[in-house]
N, CA, C and O atoms as a MOPAC input file, in Angstrom:
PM7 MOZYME 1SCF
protein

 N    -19.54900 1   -28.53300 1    39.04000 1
 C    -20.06600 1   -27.81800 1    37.86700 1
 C    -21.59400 1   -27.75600 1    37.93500 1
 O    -22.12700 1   -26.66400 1    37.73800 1
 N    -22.32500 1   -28.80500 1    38.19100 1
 C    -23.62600 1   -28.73900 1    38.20900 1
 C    -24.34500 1   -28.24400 1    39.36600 1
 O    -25.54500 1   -28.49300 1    39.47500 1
 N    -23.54300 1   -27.36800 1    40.49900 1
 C    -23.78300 1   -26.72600 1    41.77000 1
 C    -23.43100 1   -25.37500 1    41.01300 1
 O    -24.18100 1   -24.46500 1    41.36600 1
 N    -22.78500 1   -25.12300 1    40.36200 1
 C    -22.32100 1   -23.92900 1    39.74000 1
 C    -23.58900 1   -23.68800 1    39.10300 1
 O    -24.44200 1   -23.01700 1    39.68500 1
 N    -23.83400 1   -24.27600 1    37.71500 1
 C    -25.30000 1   -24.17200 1    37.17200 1
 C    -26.43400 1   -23.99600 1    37.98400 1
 O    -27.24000 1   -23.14700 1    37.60300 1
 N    -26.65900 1   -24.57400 1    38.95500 1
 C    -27.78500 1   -24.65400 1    39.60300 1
 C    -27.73100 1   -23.30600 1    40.09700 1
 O    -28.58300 1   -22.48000 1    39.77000 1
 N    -26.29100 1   -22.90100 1    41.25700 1
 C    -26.86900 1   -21.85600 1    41.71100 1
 C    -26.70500 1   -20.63300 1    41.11400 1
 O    -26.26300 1   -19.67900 1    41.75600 1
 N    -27.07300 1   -20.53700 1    39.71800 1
 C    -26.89500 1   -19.33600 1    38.63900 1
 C    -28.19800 1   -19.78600 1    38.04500 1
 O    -28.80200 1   -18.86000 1    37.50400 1
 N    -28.79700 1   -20.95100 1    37.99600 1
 C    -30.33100 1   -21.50800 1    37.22100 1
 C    -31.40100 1   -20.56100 1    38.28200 1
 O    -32.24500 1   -19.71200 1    37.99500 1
 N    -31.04900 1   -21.00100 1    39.33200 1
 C    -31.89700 1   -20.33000 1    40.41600 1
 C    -32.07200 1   -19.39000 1    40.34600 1
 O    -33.29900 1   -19.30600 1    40.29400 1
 N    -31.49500 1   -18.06400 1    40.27700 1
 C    -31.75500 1   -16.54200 1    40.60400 1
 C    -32.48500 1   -16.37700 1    39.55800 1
 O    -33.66500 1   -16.04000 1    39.64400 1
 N    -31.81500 1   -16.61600 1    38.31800 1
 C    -32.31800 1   -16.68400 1    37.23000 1
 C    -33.65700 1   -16.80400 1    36.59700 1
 O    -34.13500 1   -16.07300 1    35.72900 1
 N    -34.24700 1   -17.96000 1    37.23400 1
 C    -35.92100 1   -18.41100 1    37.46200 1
 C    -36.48600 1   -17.05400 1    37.86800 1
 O    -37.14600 1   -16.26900 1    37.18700 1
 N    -36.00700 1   -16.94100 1    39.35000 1
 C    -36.41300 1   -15.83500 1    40.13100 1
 C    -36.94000 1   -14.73000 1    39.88300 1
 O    -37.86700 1   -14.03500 1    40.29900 1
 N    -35.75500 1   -14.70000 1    38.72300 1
 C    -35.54800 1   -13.19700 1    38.26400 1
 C    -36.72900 1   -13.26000 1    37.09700 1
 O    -37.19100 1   -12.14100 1    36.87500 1
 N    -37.18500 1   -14.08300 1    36.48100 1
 C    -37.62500 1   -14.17000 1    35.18700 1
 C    -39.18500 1   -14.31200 1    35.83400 1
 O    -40.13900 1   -13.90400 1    35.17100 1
 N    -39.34100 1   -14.78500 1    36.88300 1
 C    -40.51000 1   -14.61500 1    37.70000 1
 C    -41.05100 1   -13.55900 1    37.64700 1
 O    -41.99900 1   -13.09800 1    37.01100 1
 N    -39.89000 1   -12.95000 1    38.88300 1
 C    -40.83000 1   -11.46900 1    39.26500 1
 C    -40.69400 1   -10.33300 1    38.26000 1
 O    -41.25600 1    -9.25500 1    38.45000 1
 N    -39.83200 1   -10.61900 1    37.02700 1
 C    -40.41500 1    -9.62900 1    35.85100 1
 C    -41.30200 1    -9.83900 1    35.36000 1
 O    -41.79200 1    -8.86600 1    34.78700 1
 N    -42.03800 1   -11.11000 1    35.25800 1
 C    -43.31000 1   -11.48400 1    34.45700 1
 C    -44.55100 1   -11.47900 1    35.42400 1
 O    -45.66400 1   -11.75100 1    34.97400 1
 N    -44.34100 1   -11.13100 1    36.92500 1
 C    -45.24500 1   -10.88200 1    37.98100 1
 C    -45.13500 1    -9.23300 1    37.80500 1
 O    -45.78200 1    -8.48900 1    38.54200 1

Protein backbone atom coordinates (compact mmCIF):
# COMPACT_ATOMS: atom_id res chain seq x y z
CA UNK A 1 0.00 0.00 0.00
CA UNK A 2 2.60 2.49 0.83
CA UNK A 3 4.52 1.62 -2.68
CA UNK A 4 1.13 2.26 -4.17
CA UNK A 5 1.01 5.82 -2.50
CA UNK A 6 4.37 6.60 -3.16
CA UNK A 7 4.32 5.77 -6.68
CA UNK A 8 1.11 8.03 -7.32
CA UNK A 9 2.84 10.82 -4.53
CA UNK A 10 5.59 11.02 -7.06
CA UNK A 11 4.19 12.04 -10.43
CA UNK A 12 2.09 14.01 -8.59
CA UNK A 13 4.94 16.33 -7.00
CA UNK A 14 6.18 16.33 -10.54
CA UNK A 15 3.30 17.33 -11.93
CA UNK A 16 2.59 20.15 -9.43
CA UNK A 17 6.22 21.23 -10.14
CA UNK A 18 6.33 21.79 -13.62
CA UNK A 19 2.88 23.62 -13.52
CA UNK A 20 4.20 26.06 -11.05
CA UNK A 21 7.63 26.22 -13.23
Amino acid sequence: MRRCHHRILVPRILWIHKVLM
